[in-house]
C-alpha positions as CSV (number, residue, x, y, z in Angstrom):
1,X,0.0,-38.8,20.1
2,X,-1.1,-35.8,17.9
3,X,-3.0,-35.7,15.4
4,X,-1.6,-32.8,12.4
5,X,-2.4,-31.5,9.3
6,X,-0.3,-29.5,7.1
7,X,-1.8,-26.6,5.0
8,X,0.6,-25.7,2.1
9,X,3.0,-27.9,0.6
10,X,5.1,-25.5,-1.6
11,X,8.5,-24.1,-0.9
12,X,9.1,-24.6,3.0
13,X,6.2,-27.2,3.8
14,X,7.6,-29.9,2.5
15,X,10.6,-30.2,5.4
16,X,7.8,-29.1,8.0
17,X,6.2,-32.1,6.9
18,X,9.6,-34.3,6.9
19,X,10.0,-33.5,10.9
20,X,6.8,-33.6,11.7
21,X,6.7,-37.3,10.2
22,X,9.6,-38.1,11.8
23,X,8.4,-37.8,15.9
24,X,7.3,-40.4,17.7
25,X,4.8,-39.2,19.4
26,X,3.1,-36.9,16.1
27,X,1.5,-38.5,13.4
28,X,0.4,-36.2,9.7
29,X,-2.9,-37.7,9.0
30,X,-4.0,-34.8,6.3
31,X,-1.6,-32.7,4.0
32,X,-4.1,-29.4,1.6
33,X,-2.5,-28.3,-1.3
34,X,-4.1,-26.4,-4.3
35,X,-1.1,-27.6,-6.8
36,X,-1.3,-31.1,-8.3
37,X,1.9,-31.9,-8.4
38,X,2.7,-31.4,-5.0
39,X,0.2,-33.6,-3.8
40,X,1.6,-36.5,-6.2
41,X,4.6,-35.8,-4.4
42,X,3.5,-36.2,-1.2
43,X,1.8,-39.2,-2.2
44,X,4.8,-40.7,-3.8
45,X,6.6,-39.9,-0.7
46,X,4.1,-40.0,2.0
47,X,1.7,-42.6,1.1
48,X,0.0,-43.0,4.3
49,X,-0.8,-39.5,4.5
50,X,-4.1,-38.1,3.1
51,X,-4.2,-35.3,0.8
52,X,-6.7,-32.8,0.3
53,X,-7.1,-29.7,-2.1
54,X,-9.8,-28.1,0.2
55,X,-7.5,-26.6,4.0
56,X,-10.8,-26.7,5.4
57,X,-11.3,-30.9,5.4
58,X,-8.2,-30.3,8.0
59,X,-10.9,-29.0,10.4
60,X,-12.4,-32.6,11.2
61,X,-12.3,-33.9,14.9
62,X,-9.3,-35.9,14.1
63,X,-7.1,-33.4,13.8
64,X,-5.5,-31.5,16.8
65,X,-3.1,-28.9,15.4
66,X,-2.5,-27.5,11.8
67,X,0.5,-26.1,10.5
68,X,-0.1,-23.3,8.2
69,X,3.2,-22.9,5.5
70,X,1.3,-20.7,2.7
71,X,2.5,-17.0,1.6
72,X,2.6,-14.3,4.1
73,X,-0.4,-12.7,3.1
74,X,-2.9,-15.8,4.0
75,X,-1.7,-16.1,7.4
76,X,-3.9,-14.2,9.3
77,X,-7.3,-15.3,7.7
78,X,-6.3,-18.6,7.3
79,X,-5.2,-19.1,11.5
80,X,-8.1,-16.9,12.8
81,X,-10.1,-20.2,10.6
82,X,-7.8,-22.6,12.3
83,X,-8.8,-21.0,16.0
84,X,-12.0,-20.7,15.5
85,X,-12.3,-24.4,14.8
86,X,-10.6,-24.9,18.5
87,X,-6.8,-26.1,17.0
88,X,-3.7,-25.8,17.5
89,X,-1.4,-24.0,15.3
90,X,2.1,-23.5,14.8
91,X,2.0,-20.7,11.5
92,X,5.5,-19.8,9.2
93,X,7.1,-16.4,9.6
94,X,5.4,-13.6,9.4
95,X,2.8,-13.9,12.2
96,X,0.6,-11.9,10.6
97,X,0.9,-8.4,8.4
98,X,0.0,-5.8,10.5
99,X,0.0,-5.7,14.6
100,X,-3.5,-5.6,14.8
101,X,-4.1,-8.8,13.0
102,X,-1.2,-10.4,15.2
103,X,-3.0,-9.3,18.1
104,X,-6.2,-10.5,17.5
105,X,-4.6,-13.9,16.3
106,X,-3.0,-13.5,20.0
107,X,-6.4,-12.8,21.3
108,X,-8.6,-16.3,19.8
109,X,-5.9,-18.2,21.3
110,X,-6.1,-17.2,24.5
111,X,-10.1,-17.0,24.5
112,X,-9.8,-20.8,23.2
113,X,-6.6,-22.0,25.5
114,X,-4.8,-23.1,22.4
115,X,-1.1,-22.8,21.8
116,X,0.1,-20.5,19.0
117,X,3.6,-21.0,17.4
118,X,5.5,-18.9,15.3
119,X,8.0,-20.8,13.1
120,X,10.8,-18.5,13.9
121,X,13.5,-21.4,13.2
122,X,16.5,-18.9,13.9
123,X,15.8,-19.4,17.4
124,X,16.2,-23.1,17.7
125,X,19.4,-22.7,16.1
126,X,22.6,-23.9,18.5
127,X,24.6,-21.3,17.0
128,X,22.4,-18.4,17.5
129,X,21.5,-19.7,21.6
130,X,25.3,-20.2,21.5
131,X,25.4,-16.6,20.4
132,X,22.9,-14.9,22.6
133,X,24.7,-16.7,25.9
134,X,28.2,-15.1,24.8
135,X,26.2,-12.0,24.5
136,X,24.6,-12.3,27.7
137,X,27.1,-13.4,30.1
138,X,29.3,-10.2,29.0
139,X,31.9,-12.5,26.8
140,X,32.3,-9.4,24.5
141,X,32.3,-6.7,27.0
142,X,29.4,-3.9,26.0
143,X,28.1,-4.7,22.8
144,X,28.4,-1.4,20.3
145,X,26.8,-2.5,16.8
146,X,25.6,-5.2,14.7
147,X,25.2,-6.0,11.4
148,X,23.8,-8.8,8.7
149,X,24.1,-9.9,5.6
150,X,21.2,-12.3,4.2
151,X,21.8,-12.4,0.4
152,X,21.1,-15.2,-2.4
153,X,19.8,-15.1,-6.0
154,X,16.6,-15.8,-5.7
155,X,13.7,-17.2,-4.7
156,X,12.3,-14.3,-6.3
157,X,9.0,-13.4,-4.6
158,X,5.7,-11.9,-6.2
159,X,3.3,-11.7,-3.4
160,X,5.8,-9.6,-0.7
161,X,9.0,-7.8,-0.5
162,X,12.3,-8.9,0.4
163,X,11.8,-6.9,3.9
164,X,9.0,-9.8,4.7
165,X,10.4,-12.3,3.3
166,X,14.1,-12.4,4.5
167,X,14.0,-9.9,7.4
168,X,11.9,-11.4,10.1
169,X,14.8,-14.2,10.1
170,X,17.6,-11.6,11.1
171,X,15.1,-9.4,13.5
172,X,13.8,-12.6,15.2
173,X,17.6,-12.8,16.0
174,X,18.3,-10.1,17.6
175,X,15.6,-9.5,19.4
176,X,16.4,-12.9,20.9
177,X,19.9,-12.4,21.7
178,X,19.8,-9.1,23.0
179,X,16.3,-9.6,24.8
180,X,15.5,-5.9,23.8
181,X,12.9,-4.1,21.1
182,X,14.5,-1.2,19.0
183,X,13.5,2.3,19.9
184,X,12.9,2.5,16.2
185,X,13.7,1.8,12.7
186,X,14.4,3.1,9.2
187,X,14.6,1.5,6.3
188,X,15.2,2.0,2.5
189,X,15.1,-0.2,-0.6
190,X,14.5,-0.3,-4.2
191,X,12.2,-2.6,-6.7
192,X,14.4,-3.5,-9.6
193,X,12.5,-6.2,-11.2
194,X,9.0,-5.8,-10.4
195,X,7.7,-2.9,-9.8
196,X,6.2,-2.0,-5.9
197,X,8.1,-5.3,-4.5
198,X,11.4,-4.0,-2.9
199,X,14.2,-6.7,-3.7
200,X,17.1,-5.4,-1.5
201,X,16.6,-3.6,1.7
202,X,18.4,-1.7,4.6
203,X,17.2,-1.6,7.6
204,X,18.7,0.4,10.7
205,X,17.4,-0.4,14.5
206,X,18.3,1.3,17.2
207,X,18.2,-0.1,20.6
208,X,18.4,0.9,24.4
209,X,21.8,1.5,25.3
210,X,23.2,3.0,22.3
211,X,23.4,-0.3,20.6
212,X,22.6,-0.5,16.8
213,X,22.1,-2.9,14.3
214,X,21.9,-3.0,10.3
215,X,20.5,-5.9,8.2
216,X,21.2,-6.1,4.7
217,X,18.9,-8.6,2.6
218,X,18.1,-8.8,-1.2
219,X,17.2,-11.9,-3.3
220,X,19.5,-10.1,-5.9
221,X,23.3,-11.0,-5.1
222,X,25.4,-12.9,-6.7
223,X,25.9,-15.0,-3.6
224,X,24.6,-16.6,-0.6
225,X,25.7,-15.2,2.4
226,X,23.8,-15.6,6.3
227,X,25.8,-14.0,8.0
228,X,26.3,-11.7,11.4
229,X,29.0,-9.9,13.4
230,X,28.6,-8.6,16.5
231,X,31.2,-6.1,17.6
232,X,31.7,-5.6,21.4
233,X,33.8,-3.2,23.5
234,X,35.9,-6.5,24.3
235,X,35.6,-9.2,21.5
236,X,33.9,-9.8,18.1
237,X,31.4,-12.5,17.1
238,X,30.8,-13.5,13.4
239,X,28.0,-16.1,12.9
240,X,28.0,-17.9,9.6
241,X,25.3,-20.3,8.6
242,X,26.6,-21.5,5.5
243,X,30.2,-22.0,7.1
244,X,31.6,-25.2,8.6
245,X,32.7,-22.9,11.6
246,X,29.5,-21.2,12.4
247,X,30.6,-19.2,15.5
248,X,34.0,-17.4,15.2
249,X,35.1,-15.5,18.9
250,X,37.9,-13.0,17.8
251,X,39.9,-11.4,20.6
252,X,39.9,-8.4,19.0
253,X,38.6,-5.2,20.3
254,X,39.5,-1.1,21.0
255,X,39.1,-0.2,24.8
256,X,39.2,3.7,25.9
257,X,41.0,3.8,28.9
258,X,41.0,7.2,31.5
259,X,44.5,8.1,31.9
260,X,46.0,10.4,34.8
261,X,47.6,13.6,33.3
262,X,50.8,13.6,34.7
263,X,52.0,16.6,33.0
264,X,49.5,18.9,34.4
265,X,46.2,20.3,33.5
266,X,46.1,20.3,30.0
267,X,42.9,19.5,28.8
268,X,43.5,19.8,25.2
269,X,46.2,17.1,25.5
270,X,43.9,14.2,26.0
271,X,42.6,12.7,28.7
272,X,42.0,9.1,27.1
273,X,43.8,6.3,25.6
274,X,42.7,4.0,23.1
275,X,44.2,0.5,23.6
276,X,43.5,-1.8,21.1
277,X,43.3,-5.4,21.6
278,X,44.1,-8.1,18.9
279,X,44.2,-11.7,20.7
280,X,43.2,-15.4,18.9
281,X,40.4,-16.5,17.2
282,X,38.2,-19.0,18.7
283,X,36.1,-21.4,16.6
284,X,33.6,-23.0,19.8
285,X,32.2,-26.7,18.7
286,X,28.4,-26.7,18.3
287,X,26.4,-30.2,18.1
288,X,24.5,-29.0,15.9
289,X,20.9,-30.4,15.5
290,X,18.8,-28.9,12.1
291,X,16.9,-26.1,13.9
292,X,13.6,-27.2,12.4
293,X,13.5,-30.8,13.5
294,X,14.3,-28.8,17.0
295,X,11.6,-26.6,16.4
296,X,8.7,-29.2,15.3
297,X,10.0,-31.3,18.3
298,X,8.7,-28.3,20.3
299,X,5.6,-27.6,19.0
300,X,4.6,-31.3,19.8
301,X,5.9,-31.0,23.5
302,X,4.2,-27.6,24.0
303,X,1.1,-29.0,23.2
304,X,1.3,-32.3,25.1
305,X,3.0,-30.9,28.6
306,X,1.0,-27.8,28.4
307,X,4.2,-24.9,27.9
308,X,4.0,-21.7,25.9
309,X,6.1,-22.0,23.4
310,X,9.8,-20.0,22.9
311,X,8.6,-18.7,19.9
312,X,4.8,-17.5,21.2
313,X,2.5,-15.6,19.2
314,X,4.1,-12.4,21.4
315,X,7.1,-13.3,20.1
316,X,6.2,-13.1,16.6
317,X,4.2,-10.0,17.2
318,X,7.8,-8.3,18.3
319,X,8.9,-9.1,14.7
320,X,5.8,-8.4,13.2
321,X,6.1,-4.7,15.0
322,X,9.5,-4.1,13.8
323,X,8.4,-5.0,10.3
324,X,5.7,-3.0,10.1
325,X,7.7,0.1,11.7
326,X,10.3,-0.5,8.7
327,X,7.8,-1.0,6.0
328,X,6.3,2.7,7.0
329,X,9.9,3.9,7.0
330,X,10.7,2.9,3.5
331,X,7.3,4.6,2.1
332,X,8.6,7.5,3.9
333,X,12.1,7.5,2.6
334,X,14.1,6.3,5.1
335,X,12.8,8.4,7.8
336,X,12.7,7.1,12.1
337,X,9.8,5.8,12.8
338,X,9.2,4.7,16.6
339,X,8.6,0.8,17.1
């Protein structure tokens, strides 16, 4: 049995704390919140859980691992607290703000032996592992480009942009399907409502191989849309979160074939055909399990049978990386910058 506490009870913390209290072999013995009214809706909800306005009473012997699920910015001084006092952690998405910091978060828990989890949910997704092994086993042929859409109105955010808010889901992705790190990045976007907080961005990233990907995201859209198609030299994926269908395999595709010229040597006649392809649509059934429930299962079991988690602190100092290369771009107008 482990012993957890929960540090932040806001937006996201609140279904952390559901899962958590739903294993079997986990129990929440401490909850810190600054707001009021989250902690009388814990304790409306949660009554045997003890709530706290002060993270640092989560720091007692009884308590094995904390899960921190507080704004990006707090990460890094708030788990390099939680390592110091010898815990285990499992922290929301962003690692950390810089590499430096994630690497020195990286660092404490290795010095300490402690396991640190990056709540990259994306990743415990069925959909998306469905997607990376269609990807991997060559079901679309050579993959050329990829791009995503992660658009809502609102939550408005005040504290970061809508490149660290909404983009570490979408990178997390595809550096886990395509096991590879971009070359580099450029990014742009624009602040409309608050001045020096970007609310849409676009973010390029090139990868070995010729293979490129652009991610759209903005809390400013007149609709919610998760979406991401992957176009190959054989088929195309789309994978929709919000959809009943959420992997669609189209048989659709353009191959360039070498041809023989059997009218001679002309080489301004064309040596190549272009054969397009336009087959069914596949919708593949996914038992689909929530992702987070998945995720907090793992956490638990990490600790207990002594495995480094799938989404390790390395892990989330890939995204982290990638963020950071983007954020640089965007200050310099859209420019490359190397990862």
């Amino acid at each position: 049995m482990i012993n957890l506490g929960l540090i932040g009870c806001g937006y996201w913390g609140p279904n952390l704390l559901r899962n958590f209290y739903s294993l079997s072999n986990c129990q929440v013995k401490l909850v810190a919140e600054l707001d009021d009214s989250r902690l009388e809706y814990i304790r409306k909800n949660f009554p045997s859980i003890r709530t706290t306005p002060n993270y640092k009473d989560l720091f007692s012997d009884g308590i094995d691992a904390i899960v921190i699920a507080t704004p990006a910015q707090t990460h890094y001084e708030l788990a390099k607290e939680v390592l110091h006092h010898n815990k285990h952690i499992l922290i929301e998405k962003p690692l950390s703000m810089t590499e430096q910091e994630g690497n020195e978060l990286i660092d404490l828990a290795k010095k300490g032996n402690r396991k640190l989890m990056v709540g990259h949910t994306f990743e415990y997704n069925a959909a998306v592992q469905a997607l990376k092994r269609y990807i991997q086993k060559g079901e679309i042929g050579k993959p050329y480009y990829i791009y995503s859409q992660r658009l809502n109105l609102g939550i408005v955010r005040q504290d970061i942009n809508a490149l660290w808010n909404l983009a570490p889901h979408d990178i997390s992705i595809l550096l886990y399907v395509l096991e590879k790190m971009p070359k580099m990045v450029s990014a742009k976007g624009h602040a409309f409502l608050q001045e020096g907080i970007e609310d849409i961005i676009f973010l390029m990233l090139h990868f070995p191989d010729d293979v490129i990907a652009h991610i759209h995201v903005s809390w400013l859209d007149p609709s919610k849309v998760r979406r991401m198609t992957i176009v190959g030299s054989e088929k195309m994926i789309i994978y929709d979160d919000v959809s009943d269908s959420k992997i669609q395999i189209y048989d659709k595709g353009i191959r360039k074939q070498n041809i023989k010229d059997s009218l001679g040597h002309y080489d301004d006649f064309g040596k190549f055909q272009l054969i397009k392809i336009a087959g069914d649509v596949v919708f593949p059934k996914i038992d689909f399990i929530e992702p987070l429930k998945t995720e907090c299962a793992h956490f638990i079991d990490c600790i207990l049978a002594d495995k480094t988690p799938m989404t390790d602190g390395q892990g989330g100092l890939r995204v982290v990386r990638v963020l950071e290369a983007a954020q640089k771009s965007m200050r310099q107008n859209g420019e490359n910058v190397a990862v």
